[in-house]
Rosetta silent file (secondary structure, phi, psi, omega in degrees, C-alpha in Angstrom):
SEQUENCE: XXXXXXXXXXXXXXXXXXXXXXXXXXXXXXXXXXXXXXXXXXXXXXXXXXXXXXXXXXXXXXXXXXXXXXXXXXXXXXXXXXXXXXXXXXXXXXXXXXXXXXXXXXXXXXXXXXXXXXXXXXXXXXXXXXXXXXXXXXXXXXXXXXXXXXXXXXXXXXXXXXXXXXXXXXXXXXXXXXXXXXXXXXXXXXXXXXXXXXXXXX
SCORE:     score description
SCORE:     0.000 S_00000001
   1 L     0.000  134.447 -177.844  119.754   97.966   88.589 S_00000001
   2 L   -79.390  133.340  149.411  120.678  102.007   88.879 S_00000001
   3 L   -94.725  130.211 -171.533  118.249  103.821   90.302 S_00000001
   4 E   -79.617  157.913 -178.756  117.541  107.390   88.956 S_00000001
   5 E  -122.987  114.604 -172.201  117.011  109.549   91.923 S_00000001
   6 E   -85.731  141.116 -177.177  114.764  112.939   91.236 S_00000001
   7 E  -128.105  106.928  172.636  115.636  115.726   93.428 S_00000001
   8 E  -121.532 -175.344  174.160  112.790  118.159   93.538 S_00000001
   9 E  -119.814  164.059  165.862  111.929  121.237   94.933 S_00000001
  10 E  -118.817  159.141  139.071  108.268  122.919   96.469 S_00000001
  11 E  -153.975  135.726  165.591  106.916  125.914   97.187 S_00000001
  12 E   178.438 -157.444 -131.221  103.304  126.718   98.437 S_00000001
  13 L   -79.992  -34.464 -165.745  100.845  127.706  100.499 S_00000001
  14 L  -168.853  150.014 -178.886  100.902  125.632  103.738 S_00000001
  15 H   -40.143  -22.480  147.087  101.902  122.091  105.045 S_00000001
  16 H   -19.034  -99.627 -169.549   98.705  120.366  103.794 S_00000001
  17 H   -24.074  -50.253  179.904  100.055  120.799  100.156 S_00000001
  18 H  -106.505   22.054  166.232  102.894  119.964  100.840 S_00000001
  19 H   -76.865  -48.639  170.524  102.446  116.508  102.941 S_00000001
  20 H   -59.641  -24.463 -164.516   99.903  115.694  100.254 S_00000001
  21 H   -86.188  -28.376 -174.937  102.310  115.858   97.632 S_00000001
  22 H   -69.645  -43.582  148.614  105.302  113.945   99.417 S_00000001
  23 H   -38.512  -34.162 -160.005  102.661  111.186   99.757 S_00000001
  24 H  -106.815  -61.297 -178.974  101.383  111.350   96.405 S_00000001
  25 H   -51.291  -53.798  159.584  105.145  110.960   94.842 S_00000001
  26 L   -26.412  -52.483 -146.542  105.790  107.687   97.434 S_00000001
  27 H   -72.018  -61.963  176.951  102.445  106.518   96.202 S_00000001
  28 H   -55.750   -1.129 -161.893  103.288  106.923   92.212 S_00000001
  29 H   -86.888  -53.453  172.683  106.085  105.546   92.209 S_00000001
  30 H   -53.030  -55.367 -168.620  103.998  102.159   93.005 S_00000001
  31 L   -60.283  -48.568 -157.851  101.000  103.034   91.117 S_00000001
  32 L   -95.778   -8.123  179.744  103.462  103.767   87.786 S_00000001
  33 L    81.186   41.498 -169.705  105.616  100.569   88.246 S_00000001
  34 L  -111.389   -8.859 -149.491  108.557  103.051   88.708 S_00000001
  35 L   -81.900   -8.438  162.847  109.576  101.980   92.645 S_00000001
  36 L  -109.534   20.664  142.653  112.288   99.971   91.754 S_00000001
  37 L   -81.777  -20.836 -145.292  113.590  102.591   89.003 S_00000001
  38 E  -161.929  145.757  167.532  113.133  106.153   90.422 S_00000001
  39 E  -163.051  110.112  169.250  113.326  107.640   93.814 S_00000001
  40 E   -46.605  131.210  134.473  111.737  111.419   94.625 S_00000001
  41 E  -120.426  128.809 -174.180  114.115  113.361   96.790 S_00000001
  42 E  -106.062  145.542 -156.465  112.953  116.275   98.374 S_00000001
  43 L   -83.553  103.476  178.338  114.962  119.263   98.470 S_00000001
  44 H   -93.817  -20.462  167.062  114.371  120.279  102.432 S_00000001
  45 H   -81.185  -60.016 -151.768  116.951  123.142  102.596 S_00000001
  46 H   -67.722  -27.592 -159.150  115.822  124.874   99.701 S_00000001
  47 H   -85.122  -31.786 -173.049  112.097  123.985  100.179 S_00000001
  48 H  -102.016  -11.850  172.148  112.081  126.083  103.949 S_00000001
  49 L   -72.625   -1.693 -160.214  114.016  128.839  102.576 S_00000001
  50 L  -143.797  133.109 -169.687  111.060  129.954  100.687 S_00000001
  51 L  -137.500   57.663 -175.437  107.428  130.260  102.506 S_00000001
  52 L   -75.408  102.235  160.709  104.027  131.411  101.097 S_00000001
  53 L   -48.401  -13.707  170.401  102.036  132.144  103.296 S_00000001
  54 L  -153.863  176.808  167.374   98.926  132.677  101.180 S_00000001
  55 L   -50.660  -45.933  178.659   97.996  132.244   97.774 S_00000001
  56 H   -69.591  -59.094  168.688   99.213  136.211   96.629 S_00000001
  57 H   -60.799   -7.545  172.762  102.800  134.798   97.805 S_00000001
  58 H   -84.241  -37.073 -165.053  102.688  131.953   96.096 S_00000001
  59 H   -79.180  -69.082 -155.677  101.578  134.270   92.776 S_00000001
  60 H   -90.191    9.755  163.110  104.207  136.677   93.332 S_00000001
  61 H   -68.003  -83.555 -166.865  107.263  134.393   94.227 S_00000001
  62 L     4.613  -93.923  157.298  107.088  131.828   92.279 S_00000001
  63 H   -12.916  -56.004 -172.614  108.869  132.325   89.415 S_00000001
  64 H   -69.300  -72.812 -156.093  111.892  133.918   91.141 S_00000001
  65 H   -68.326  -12.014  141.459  111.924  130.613   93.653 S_00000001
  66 H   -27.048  -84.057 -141.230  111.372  128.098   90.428 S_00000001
  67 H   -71.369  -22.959  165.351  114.178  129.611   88.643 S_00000001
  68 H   -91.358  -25.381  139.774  116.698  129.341   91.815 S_00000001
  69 H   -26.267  -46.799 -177.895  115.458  125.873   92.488 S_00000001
  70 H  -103.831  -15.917 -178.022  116.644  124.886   89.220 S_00000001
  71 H  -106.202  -12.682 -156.244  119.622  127.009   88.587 S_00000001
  72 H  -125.479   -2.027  176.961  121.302  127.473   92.086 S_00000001
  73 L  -121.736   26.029 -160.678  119.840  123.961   93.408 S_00000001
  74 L     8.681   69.842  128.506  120.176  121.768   90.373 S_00000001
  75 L   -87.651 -177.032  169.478  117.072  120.486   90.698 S_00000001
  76 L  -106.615  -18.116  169.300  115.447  118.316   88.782 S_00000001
  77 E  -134.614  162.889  161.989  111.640  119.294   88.758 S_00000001
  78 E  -122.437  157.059 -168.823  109.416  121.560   90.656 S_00000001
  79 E  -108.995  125.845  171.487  106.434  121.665   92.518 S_00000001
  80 E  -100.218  130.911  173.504  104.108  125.043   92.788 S_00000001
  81 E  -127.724  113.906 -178.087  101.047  124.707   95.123 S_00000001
  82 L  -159.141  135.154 -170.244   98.513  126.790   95.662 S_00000001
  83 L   -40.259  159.115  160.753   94.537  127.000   96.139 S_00000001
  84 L   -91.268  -23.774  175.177   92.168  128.292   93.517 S_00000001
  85 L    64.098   38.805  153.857   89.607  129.504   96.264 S_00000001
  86 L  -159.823 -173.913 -172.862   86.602  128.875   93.081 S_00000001
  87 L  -165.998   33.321  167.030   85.622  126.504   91.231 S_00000001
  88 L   -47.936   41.513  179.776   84.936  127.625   88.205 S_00000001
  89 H    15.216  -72.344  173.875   86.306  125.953   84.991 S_00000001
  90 H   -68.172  -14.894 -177.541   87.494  128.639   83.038 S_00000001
  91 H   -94.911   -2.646  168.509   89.331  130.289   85.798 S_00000001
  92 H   -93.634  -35.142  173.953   91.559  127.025   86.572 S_00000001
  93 H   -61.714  -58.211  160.748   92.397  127.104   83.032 S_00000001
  94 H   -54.784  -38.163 -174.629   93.388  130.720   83.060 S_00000001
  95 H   -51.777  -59.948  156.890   95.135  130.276   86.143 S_00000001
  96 H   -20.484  -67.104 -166.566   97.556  127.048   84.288 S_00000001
  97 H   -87.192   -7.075  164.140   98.212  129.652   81.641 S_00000001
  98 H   -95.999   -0.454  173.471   98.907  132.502   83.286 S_00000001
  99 H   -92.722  -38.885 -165.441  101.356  130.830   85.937 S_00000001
 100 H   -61.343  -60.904 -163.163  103.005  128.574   82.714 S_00000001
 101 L   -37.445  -29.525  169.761  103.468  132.275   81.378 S_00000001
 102 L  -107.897    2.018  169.674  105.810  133.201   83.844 S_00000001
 103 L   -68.972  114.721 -174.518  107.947  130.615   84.096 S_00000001
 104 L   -54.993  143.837  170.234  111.233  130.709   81.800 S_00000001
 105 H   -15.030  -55.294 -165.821  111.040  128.514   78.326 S_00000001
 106 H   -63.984  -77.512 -119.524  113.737  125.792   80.052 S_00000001
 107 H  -104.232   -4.160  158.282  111.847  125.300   83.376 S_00000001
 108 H   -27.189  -73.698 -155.934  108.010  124.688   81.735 S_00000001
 109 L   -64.418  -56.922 -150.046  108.197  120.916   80.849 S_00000001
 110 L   -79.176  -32.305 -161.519  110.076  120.478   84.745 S_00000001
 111 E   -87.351  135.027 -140.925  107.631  122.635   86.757 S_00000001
 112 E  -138.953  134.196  171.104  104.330  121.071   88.027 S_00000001
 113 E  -115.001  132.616  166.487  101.432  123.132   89.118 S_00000001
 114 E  -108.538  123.571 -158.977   99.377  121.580   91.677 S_00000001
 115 L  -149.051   97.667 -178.076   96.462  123.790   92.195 S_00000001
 116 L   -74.799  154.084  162.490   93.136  122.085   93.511 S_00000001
 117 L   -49.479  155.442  140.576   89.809  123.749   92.303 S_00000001
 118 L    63.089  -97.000 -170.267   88.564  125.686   95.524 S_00000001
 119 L  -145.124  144.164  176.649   90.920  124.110   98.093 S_00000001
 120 H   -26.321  -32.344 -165.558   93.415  121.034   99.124 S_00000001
 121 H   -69.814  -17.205 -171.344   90.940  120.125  101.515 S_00000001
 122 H  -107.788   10.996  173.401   88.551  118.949   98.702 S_00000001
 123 H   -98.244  -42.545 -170.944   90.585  116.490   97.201 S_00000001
 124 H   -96.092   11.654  167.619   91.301  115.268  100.514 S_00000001
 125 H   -91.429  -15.439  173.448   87.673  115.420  101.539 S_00000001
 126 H   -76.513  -74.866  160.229   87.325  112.887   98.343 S_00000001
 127 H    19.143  -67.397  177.341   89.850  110.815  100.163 S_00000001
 128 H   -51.237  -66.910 -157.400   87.745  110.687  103.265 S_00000001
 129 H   -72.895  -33.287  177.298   84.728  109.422  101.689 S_00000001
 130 L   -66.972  -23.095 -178.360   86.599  106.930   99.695 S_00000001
 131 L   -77.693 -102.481  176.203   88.522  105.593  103.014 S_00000001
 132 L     6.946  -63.653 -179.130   85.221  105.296  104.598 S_00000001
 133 L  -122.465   89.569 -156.143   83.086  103.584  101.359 S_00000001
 134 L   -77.531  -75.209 -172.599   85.835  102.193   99.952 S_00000001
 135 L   -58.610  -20.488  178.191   82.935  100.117   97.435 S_00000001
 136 L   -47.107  138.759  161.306   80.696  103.389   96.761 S_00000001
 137 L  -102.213   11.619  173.879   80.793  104.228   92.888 S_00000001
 138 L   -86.706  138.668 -152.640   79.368  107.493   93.697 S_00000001
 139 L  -109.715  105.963 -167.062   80.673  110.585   92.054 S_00000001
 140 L  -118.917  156.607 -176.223   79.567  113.639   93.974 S_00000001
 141 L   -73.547   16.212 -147.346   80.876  117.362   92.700 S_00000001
 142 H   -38.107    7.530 -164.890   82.464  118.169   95.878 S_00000001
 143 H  -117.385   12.120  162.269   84.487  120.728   94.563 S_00000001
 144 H   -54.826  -32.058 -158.334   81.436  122.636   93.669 S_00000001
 145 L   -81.061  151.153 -167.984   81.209  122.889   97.502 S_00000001
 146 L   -75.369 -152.133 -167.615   82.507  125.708   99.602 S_00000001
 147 H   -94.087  -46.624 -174.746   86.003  125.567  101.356 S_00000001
 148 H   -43.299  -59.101  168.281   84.181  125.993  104.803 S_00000001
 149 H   -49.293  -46.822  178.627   82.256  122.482  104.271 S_00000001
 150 H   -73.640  -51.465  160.078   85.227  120.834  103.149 S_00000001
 151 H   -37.848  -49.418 -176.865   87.309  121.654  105.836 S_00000001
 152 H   -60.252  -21.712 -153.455   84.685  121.168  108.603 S_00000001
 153 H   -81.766  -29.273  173.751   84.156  117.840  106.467 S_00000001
 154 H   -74.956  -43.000 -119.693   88.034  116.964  106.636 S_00000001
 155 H  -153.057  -18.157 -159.405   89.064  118.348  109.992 S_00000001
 156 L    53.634   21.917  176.042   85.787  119.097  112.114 S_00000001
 157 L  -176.472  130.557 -162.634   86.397  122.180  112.242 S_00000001
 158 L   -57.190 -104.869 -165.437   86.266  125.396  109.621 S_00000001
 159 L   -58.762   80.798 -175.845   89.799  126.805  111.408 S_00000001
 160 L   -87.762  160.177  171.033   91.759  123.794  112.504 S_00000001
 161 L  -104.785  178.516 -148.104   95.037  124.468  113.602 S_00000001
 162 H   -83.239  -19.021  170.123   98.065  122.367  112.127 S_00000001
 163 H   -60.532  -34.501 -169.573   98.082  120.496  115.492 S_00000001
 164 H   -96.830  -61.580 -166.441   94.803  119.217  115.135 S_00000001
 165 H   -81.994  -12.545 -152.790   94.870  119.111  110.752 S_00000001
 166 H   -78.122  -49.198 -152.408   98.632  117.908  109.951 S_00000001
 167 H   -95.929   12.242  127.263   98.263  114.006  111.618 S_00000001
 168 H   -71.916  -33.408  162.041   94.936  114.347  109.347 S_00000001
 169 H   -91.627   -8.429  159.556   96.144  114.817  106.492 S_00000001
 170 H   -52.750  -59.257 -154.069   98.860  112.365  107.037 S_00000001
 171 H   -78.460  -62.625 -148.230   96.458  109.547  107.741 S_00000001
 172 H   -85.082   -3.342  155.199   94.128  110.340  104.434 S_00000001
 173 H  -148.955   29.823  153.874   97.348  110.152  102.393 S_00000001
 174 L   -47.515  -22.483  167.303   99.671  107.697  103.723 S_00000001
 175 L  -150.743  119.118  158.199   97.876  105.160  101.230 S_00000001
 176 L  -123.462  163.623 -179.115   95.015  106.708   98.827 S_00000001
 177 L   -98.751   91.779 -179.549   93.719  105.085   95.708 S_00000001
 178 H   -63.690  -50.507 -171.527   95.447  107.788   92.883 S_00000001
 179 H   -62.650  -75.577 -171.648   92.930  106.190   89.986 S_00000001
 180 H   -44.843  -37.257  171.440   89.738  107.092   92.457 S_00000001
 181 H   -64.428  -42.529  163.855   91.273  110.379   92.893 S_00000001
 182 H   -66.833  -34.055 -169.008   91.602  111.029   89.327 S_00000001
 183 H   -80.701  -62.369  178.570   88.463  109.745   88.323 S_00000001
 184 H   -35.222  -57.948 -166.110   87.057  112.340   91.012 S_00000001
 185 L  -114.172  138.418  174.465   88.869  115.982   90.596 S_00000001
 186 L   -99.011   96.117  147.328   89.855  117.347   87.089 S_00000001
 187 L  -168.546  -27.996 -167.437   92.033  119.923   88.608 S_00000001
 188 L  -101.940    8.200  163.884   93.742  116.930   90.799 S_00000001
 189 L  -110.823   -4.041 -174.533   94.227  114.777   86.995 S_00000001
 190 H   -98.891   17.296 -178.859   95.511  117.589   85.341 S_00000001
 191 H   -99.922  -26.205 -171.739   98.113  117.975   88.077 S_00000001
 192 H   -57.131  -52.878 -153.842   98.322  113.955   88.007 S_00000001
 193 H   -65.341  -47.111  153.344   98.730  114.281   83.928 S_00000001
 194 H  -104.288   16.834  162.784  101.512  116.415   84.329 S_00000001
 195 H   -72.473  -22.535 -153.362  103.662  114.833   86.790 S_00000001
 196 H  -103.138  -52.744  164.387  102.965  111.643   84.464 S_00000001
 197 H   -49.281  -58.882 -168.571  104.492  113.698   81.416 S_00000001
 198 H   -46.675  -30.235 -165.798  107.441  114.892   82.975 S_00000001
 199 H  -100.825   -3.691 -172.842  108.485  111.346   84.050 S_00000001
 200 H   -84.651  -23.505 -166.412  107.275  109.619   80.568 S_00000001
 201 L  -141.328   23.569  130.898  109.642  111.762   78.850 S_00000001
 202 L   -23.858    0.000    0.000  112.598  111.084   80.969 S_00000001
């Protein structure tokens, strides 16, 4: 059997994002019945030429490193990552449509925004509590909560530094339960939802 092999590219804010996401593609592959069809490659030269350092570099990059991702690295999809810092409804939807907005017609359907409500930290503070009470059915709002709790809540500490957070976030998403996560964050199914298009319509 041929296996197709996806070659994608990233850009965002900071190694969190994108260790969750390299994890979360491994993971889906299983989860979608795809692992002996499909195999994620990640584009590692192209992915270190380009480095946002905050959130305002991920917003004013983007686009430009999208469109050379796909035209000068033939990939085949992309990933954009970047916090919302609120948590807020209407402002993750505006956010979706004003980042879709600046992306050329061609590269929509391939580009994936992953953009937790308030911060990476609260998806992977759902994580936590699910490794921990693996049988709880309880659905708490964390992402109501601020970014300071979830980080002390992840990491033990508001400012960790990536020596101390990296082989954390490693651990909480070398195997996570993608359905519990989904069930949990709307901002982490509608990032699920389109990664699930893109490969549906393959």
């Amino acid at each position: 059997m041929n296996i197709t092999i996806l070659k994608y590219g990233y850009f965002g804010e900071d190694e969190a994002h994108r260790i969750f996401l390299h994890n979360y593609l491994e993971q889906l592959l299983i989860y979608s019945g795809n692992s002996e069809k499909m195999l994620f490659e990640f584009d590692e030269v192209f992915t270190y030429k380009y480095r946002g350092r905050n959130k305002t570099e991920v917003d004013n990059i983007f686009p430009q490193a999208v469109q050379e991702g796909f035209v000068d690295y033939q990939q085949d999809f992309f990933v954009v990552c970047r916090d919302l810092d609120t948590f807020t409804s209407n402002e993750f939807k505006d956010k979706i449509t004003t980042m879709k907005s600046q992306l050329q017609h061609d590269f929509i359907n391939k580009t994936m925004l992953m953009i937790p409500v308030q911060c990476i930290e609260h998806w992977l503070w759902y994580l936590k509590i699910n490794l921990e009470n693996p049988l709880s059915t309880k659905n708490e709002d964390l992402e109501s909560k601020p970014n300071k709790e979830a980080k002390l809540a992840v990491y033990g500490n508001i400012k960790a530094s990536n020596k101390v957070s990296i082989p954390i976030v490693k651990d909480l998403t070398n195997t996570f339960d993608i359905a519990y996560l989904e069930s949990r964050s709307e901002s982490f199914r509608n990032f699920h939802n389109q990664v699930k298009s893109f490969i549906d319509n393959l």
